[in-house]
C-alpha positions in Angstrom: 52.1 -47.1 87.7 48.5 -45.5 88.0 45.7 -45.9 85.1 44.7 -48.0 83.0 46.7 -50.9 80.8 45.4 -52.4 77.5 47.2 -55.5 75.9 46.7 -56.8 72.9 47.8 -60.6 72.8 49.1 -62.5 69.7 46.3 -64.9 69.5 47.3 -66.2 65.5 44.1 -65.7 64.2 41.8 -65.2 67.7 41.6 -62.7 69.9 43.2 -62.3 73.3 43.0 -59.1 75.2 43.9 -58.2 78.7 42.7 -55.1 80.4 44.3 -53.9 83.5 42.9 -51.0 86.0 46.3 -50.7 87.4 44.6 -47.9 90.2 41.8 -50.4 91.4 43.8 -53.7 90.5 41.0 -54.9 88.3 41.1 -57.2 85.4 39.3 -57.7 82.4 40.1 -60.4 80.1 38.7 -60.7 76.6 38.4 -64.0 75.0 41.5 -66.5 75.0 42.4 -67.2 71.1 42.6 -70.5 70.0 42.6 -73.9 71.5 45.1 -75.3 69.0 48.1 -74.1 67.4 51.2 -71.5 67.5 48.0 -69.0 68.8 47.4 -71.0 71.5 50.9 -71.5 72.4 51.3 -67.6 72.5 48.4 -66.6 74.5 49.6 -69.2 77.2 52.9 -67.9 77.1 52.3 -64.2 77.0 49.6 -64.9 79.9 51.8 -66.3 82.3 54.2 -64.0 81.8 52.0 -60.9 81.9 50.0 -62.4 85.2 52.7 -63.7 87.1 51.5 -64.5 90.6 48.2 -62.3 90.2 46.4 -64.7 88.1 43.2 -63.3 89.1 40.9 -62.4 86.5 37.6 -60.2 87.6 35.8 -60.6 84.6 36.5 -62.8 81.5 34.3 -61.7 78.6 33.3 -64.6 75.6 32.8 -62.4 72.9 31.2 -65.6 71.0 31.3 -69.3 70.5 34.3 -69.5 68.3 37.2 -71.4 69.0 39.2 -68.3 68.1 37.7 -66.5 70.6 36.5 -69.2 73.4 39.1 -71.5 72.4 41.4 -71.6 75.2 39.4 -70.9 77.8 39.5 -74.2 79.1 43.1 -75.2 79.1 44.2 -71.6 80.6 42.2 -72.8 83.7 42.8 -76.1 83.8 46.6 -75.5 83.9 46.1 -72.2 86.3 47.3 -69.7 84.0 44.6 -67.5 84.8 41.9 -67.7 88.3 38.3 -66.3 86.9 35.9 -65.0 89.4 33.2 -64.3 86.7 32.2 -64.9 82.9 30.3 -62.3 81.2 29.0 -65.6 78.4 26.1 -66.1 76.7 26.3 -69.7 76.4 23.4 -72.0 74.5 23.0 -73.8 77.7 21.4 -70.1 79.5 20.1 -68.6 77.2 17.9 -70.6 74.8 15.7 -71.4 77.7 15.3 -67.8 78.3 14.8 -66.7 74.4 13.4 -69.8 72.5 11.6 -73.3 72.8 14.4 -75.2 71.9 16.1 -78.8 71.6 19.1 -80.0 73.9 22.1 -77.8 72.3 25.4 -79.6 71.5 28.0 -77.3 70.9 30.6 -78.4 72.2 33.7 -76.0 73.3 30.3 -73.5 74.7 28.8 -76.6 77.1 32.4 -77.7 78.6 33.4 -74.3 79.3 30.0 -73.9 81.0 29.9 -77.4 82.8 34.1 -76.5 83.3 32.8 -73.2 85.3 29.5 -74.4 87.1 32.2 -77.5 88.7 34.8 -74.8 90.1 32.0 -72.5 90.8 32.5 -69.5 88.6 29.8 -67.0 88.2 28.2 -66.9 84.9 26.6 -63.8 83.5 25.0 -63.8 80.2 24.8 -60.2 78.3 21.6 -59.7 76.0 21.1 -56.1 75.2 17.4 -54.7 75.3 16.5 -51.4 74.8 15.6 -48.7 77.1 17.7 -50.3 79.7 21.7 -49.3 80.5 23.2 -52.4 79.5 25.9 -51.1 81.3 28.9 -53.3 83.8 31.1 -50.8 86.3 34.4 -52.3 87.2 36.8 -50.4 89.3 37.0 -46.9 87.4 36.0 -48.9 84.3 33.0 -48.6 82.7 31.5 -50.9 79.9 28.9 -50.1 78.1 27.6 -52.9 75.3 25.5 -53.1 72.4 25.8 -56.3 70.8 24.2 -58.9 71.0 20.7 -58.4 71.4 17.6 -60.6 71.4 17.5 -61.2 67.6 21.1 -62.1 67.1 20.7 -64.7 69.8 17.7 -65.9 68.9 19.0 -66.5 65.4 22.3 -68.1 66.6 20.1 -70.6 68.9 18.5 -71.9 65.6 21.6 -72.1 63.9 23.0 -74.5 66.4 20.2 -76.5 66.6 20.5 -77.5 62.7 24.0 -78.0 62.8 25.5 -81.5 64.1 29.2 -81.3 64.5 29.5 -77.6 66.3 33.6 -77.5 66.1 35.4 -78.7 63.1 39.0 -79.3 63.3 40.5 -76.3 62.1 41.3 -76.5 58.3 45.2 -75.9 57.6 45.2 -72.2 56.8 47.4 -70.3 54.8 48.9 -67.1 54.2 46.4 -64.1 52.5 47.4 -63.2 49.0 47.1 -59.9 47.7 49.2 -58.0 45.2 47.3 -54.5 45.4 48.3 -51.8 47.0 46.3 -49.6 49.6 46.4 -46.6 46.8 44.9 -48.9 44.6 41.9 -50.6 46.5 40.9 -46.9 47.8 40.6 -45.4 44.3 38.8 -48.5 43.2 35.9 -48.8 46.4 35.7 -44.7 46.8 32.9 -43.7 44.5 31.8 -47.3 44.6 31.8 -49.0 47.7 29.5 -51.9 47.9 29.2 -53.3 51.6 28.3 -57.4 52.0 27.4 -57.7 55.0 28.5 -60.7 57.2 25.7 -63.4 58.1 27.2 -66.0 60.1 25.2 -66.5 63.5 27.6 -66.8 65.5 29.7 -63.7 64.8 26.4 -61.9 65.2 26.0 -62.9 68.3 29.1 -61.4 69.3 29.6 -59.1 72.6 30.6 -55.6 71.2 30.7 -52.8 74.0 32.4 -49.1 74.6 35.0 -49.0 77.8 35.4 -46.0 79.5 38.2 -44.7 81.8 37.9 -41.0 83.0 37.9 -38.9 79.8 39.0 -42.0 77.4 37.0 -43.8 75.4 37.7 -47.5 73.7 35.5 -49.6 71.2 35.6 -53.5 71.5 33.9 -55.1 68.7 34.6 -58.7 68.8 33.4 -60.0 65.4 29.7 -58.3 66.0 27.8 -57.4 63.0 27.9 -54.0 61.6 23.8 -53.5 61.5 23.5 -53.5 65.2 26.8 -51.1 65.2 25.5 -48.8 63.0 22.5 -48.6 64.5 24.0 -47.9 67.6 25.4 -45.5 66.7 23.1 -43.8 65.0 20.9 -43.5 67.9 24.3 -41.0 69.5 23.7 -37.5 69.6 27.0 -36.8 68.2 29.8 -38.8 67.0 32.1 -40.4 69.5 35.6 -39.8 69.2 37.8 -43.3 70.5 41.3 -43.5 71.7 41.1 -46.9 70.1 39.1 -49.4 68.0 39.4 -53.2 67.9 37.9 -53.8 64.4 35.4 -56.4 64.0 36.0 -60.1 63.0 39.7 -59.3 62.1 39.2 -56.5 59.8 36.9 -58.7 57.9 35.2 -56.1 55.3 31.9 -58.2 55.8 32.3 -56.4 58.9 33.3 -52.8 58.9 31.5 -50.9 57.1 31.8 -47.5 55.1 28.8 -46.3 57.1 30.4 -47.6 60.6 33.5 -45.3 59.9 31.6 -41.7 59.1 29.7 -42.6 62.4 33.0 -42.2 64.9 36.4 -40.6 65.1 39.1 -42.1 66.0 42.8 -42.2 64.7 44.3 -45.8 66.0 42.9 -48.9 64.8 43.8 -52.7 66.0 43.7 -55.7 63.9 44.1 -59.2 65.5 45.2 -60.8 63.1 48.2 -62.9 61.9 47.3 -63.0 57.7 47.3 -67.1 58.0 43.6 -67.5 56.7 41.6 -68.0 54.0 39.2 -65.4 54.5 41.9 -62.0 53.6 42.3 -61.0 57.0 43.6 -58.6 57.5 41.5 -57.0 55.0 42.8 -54.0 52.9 39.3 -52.8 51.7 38.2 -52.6 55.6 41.8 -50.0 55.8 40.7 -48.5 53.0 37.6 -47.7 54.0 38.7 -46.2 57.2 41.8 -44.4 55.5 39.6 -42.5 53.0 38.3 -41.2 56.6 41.4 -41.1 58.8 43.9 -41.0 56.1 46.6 -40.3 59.1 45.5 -43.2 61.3 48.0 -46.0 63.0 47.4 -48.9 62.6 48.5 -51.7 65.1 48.8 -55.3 64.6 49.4 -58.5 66.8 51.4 -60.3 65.0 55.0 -59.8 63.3 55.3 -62.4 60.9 56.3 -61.9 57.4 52.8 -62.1 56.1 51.7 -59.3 57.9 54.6 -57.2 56.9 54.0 -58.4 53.2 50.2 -57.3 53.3 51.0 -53.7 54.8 53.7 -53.0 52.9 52.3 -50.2 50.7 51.6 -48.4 53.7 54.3 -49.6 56.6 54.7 -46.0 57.8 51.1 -46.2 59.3 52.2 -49.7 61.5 52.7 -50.8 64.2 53.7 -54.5 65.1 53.5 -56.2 67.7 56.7 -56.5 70.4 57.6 -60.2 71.4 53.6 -61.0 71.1 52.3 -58.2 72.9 50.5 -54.5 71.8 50.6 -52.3 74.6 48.7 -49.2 75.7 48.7 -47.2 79.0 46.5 -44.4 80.3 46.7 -42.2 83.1 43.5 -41.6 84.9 
C-alpha cells in the first residue's frame, strides 16, 4: 500500500498516535499514553502488534510532560516494543538552561526519559517556536509544521516546576463522566452565550501542537496546547485552512477548544482520545457543541469503545465513530 497511514491508539485517557509514510517507510510516533493502567496495557499491545518486526521509530514526538502523554515512553523501550532514533522533547533538563536562570529541576518521568535516551544514545531535539523562522521538520513526503510551544509557554512551565516538589502523583482512581444533557440541549444553551475559560495549567501549555502535511492533505495535531497560541496562529493565515482531520486539544477539554479556534478552520472529522474515565468531563460535549454549531455534519471519532463513551454520545451516535479492537485508522494515497 502506497501513502500515508494515521492510527489512533486507545491510550485510556492519553494519547498514543502512530504515523506511517507507507511510500518512504517513515515513522512518526506521538506520545505513548500512560505509564499505568488498562491504557498502558493497550498501547503496548496495539504497538507490538501494529510494529511487528519494524520497531523502528524515526521520530517520537513528547507533546508534554504528562504521564498521559510521556507515560510510557520508558517501558516501550525498555521492553523493545518500539527502537527510537530521535525525540522531538522539550525536556526541563535542555531547555531551562537555554530560556531561564534556574534551579536543578526534578520532574521525574521528564529526567528518566532523558537520562533513559542520552544512555542508549538517542538524539534529542527540543522544539521552541520563534517567530519569523519555519519552525518547520520534513520527514519522508511528510511535512510538520508547529506552533506550540513557544518561549513564553516554556518559560512559564520552567517556573512551575521549580515550585512544585513531587512532579508525578500517583494517578487518582478516576471515574466515569456524568452527564444527562443532550447535544441539542448544550448547543441551544452556549450559542448566543458562549463563554470560553481558558485552560492555565503550564504544562498543557507547553504542549507541541503542529500541522502535518502529505501532498494535498492537511492534518492538525494539537496535543493538549493552549488555545491562545492556536488562535493566534491562525489568525496570522491568509485564509482559513481546510483539515482532513483534527486531533482536539487536551481530550476535547472545553478549557481548550475554543468557539473562536473553530470559525478559524474547516474541517469535517474530529478525533477525541479519550476513554470518559475522568474527572475532568472528557470528552467534553460543549467542545462538540461548539464545533457542531460550525460543522453540524461532522464525524466524530473516538478511541475507545467502552460503554461510557457510548453513554456520552448517545444523543448524537449517528455522527461516531469507535474505535475497532483499540485502533482508529486512516489512510491516504499520495
Amino acid at each position: 500500500m502506497n501513502g500515508l497511514q494515521i492510527q489512533f491508539i486507545d491510550a485510556g485517557v492519553g494519547d498514543c498516535i502512530l504515523i506511517t509514510d507507507l511510500v518512504h517507510k517513515k515513522k512518526i510516533l506521538i506520545d505513548s499514553g500512560p505509564s499505568k493502567g488498562e491504557g498502558r496495557l493497550s498501547v503496548s499491545q496495539n504497538l507490538s502488534q501494529l510494529l511487528c518486526h519494524d520497531k523502528k521509530i524515526d521520530i517520537a514526538i513528547i507533546t508534554h510532560n504528562d504521564d498521559d502523554h510521556i507515560g510510557g515512553f520508558k517501558s516501550l523501550i525498555e521492553e523493545e516494543i518500539i527502537n527510537v532514533d530521535k525525540f522531538i522533547f522539550n525536556n526541563i533538563k535542555q531547555v531551562e538552561s537555554n530560556i531561564v536562570e534556574s534551579k536543578k529541576a526534578s520532574y521525574r518521568q521528564d529526567i528518566e526519559l532523558h537520562t533513559l535516551a542520552n544512555k542508549m544514545e538517542i538524539n534529542i531535539d527540543v522544539m521552541i517556536v520563534e517567530d519569523d523562522i519555519p519552525n518547520i521538520i520534513n520527514i519522508g513526503a511528510m511535512t510538520l509544521k508547529f506552533m506550540s510551544p513557544n518561549k513564553n509557554k516554556i518559560e512559564q512551565l520552567i517556573r512551575w516546576s521549580q515550585s512544585e516538589s513531587t512532579k508525578i502523583n500517583d494517578r487518582q482512581k478516576l471515574s466515569p463522566t456524568c452527564t444527562s444533557e443532550s447535544l441539542e440541549d448544550v448547543i441551544k444553551k452556549i450559542k448566543d452565550n458562549d463563554c470560553f475559560t481558558p485552560d492555565k495549567s503550564p504544562t498543557n501549555g507547553s504542549s507541541i501542537a503542529f500541522i502535518l502535511e502529505y501532498g494535498e492533505y492537511k492534518f492538525l495535531f494539537l496535543g493538549d496546547a493552549h488555545m491562545d497560541i492556536v488562535e493566534d496562529f491562525f489568525s496570522r493565515e491568509a485564509e482559513k485552512i481546510n483539515f482532513e482531520l483534527i486531533k482536539l486539544s487536551h481530550h476535547s477539554s472545553e478549557k481548550n477548544n475554543s468557539k473562536a479556534f473553530f470559525d478559524q478552520i474547516f474541517c469535517d472529522k474530529f478525533i477525541f482520545c479519550c476513554n470518559g474515565l475522568n474527572n475532568h468531563g472528557h470528552p467534553s460535549l460543549v467542545t462538540i457543541a461548539r464545533l457542531s454549531i460550525n460543522f453540524p455534519n461532522s464525524k466524530l471519532f473516538f478511541t475507545s469503545d467502552n460503554e461510557d463513551i457510548k453513554r456520552i454520545t448517545k444523543s448524537f451516535s449517528s455522527r461516531c465513530t469507535y474505535s475497532a479492537d483499540g485502533i482508529l485508522e486512516f489512510n491516504y494515497e499520495l
